[in-house]
C-alpha positions in Angstrom: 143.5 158.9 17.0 146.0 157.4 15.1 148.1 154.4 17.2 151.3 153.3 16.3 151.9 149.7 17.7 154.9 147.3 17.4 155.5 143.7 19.0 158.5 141.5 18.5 158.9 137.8 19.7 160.7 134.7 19.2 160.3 131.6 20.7 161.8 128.0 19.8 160.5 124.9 19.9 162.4 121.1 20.0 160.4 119.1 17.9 157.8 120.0 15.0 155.3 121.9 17.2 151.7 123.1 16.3 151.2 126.5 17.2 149.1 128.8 17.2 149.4 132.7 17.2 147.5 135.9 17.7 148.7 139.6 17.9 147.8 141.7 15.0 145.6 144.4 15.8 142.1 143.1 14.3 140.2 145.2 11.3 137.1 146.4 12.9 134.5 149.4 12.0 135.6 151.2 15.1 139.3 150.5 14.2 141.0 151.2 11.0 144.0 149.4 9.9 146.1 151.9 7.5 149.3 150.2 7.6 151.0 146.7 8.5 154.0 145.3 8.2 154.3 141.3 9.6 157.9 139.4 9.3 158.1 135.9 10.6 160.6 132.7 10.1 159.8 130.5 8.1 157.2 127.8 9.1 156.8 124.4 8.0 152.6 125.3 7.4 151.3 128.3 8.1 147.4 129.6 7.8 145.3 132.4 8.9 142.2 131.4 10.8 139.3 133.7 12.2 139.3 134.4 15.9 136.6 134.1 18.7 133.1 136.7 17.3 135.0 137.1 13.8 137.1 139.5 15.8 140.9 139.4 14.5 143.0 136.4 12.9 144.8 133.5 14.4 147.8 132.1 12.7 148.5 128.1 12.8 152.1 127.1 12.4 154.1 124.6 12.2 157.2 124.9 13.5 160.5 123.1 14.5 163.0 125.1 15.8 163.6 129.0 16.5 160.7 131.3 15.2 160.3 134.9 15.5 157.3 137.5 14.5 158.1 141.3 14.0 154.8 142.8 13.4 153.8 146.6 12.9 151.0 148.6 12.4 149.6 152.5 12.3 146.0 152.0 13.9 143.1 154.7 13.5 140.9 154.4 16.2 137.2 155.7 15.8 135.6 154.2 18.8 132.4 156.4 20.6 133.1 155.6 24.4 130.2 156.8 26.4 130.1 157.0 30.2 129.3 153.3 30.8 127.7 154.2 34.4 124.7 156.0 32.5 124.1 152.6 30.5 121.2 150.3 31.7 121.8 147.2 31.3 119.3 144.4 29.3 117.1 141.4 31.2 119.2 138.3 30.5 115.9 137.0 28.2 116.2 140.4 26.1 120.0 139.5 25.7 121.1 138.3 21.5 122.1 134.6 21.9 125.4 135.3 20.8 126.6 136.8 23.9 124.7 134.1 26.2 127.8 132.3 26.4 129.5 135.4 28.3 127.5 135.3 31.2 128.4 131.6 32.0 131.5 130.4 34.1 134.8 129.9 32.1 138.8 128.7 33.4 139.4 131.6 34.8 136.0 133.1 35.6 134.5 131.1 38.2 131.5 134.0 38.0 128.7 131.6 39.8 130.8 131.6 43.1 130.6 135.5 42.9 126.8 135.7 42.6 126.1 136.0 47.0 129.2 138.5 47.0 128.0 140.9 44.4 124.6 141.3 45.6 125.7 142.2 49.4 129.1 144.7 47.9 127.1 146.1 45.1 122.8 145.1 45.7 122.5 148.8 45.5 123.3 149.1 41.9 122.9 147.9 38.6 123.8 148.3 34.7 126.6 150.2 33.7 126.9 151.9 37.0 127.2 148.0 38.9 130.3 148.0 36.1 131.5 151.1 36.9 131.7 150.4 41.0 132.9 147.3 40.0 136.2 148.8 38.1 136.3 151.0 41.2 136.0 148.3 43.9 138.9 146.3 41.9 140.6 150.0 41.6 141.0 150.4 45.2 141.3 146.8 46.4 143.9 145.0 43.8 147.7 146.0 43.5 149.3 146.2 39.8 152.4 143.5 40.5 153.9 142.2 38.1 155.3 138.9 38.1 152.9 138.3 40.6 150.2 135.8 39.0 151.1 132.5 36.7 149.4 130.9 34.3 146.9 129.0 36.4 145.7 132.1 38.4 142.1 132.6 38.3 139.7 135.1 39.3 139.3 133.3 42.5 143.3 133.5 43.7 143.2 136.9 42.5 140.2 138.3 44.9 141.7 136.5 47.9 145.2 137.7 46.7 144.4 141.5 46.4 147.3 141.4 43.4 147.6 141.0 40.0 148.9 142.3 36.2 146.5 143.3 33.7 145.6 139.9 32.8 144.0 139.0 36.6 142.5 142.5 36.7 140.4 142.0 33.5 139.6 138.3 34.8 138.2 140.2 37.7 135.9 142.4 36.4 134.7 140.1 33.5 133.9 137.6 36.7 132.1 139.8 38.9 130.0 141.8 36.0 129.1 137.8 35.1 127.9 137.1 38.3 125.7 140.2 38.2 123.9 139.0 34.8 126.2 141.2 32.7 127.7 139.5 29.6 131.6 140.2 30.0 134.4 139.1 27.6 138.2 139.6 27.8 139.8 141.5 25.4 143.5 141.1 24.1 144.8 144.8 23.0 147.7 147.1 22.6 147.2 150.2 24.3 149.2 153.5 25.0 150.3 154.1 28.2 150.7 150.8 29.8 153.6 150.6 31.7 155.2 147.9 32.0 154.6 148.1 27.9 153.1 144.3 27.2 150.2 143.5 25.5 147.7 144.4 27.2 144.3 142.7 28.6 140.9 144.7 29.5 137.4 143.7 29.7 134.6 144.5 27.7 131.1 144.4 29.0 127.3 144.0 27.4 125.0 146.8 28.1 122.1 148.8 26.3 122.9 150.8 23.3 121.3 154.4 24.0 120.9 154.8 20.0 118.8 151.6 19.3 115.7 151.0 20.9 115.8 147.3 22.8 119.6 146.9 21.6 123.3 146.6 22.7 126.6 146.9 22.4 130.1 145.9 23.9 131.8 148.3 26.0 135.3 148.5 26.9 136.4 148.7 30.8 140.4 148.3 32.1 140.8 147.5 35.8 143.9 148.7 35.8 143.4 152.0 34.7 145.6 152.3 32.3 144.3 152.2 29.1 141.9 154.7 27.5 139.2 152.8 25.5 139.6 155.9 22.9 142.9 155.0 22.3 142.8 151.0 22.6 144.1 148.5 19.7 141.6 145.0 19.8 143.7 142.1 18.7 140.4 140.1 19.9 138.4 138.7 22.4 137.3 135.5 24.5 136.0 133.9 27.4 139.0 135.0 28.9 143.0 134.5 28.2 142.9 130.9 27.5 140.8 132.1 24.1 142.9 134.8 23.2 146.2 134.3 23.9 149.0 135.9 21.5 150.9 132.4 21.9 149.7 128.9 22.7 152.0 125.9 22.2 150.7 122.8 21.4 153.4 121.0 23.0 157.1 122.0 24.5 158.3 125.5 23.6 160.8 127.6 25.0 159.6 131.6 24.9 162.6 134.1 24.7 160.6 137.2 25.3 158.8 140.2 23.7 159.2 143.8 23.3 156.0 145.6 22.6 154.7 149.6 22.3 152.0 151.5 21.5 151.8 155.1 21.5 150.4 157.9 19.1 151.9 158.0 15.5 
């Protein structure tokens, strides 16, 4: 499917400001790039850095004063999505060392104090179908609110809350697949059919790949139901939103907003 995305920003800072940026939809096998077009003030520096697993680009900048970023792209998105609950799932020794560091805790995925509470809501299952009554247990517990989370919410205030936006959702469901030995990352993307449109924030989980013998693979899962993996944009990935964020200010900044769409071409 072919995804047309768009994202416009601006934000201003007082002083020369480091700052670092990442929303353009990342070139990947399952994800073809066949257009782009990027527009942003000028910057005193500027440079393209790799992002967390090679996945997508960062951009440093320096900046002093207003700066705004009108990216757009055409996306063609060739990604085989399997039904995750027939997916076993590999012994934590079998797992490639590279994805090790997705099973521990990270800022916003306090997985260890999870462990006792997935093993008496979901003993009874395991692989990709303890993901998939995961997703639903989030489904049917959590309300989509927006403006109801801040930047310090974590996984923790979001269970006891029952209420989140995309972001908690995916913090979630990347904690509790942790605390069940199941390497999860969060995943910044565009995606049709997000309402409000924002970017976007789904998980992505670590389970047997049915088409190599002993292997793996990452597998995309949103909480909030909204996003179709089929149809879903990577910008990149992390530990969770504190790795991937499409703006982090290394000092005072003032954000003025974003308009953002995705939606077949």
């Amino acid at each position: 499917m072919l995804v047309a995305i768009s994202a416009r920003f601006a934000f201003t800072t007082e002083v020369p400001t480091d700052v670092l940026l990442q929303f353009e939809a990342a070139a990947l096998p399952e994800q073809r790039i066949v257009s782009s077009d990027c527009r942003m003030s000028e910057a005193r520096h500027m440079a393209q850095v790799s992002a967390e697993d090679g996945i997508g680009e960062r951009i440093w900048l320096d900046v002093d004063g207003r700066f705004e970023v009108d990216y757009r792209a055409d996306v063609e998105v060739q990604r085989l999505t399997p039904d995750i609950a027939t997916l076993h799932s590999l012994a934590p020794h079998d797992l490639p060392g590279e994805t090790v560091h997705y099973l521990l805790d990270s800022r916003y995925c306090p997985a260890d104090n999870f462990q006792p509470f997935v093993a008496a809501e979901f003993g009874d299952t395991s692989g990709g179908a303890r993901i998939e009554a995961i997703r639903a247990w989030i489904a049917e517990h959590l309300t989509y609110a927006s403006g109801s989370s801040h930047a310090a919410t974590d996984a923790r205030d979001t269970f006891v809350e029952r209420r989140g936006v995309c972001r908690d959702f995916a913090h979630l469901l990347v904690t509790l697949a942790r605390a069940s030995a199941i390497p999860a990352r969060y995943v910044a993307c565009y995606a049709p059919g997000v309402t409000p449109p924002d970017f976007h924030a789904v998980a992505e989980v670590f389970l047997a790949d049915p088409t190599v013998a002993g292997g793996g693979a990452w597998y995309l899962v949103d909480a909030t139901g909204m996003a179709d993996p089929a149809q879903t944009v990577k910008i990149g990935v992390g530990r969770d939103a504190a790795d991937v964020s499409f703006l982090t200010s290394f000092g005072t900044s003032a954000f003025h907003g974003a308009m953002v769409s995705a939606g077949p071409a």
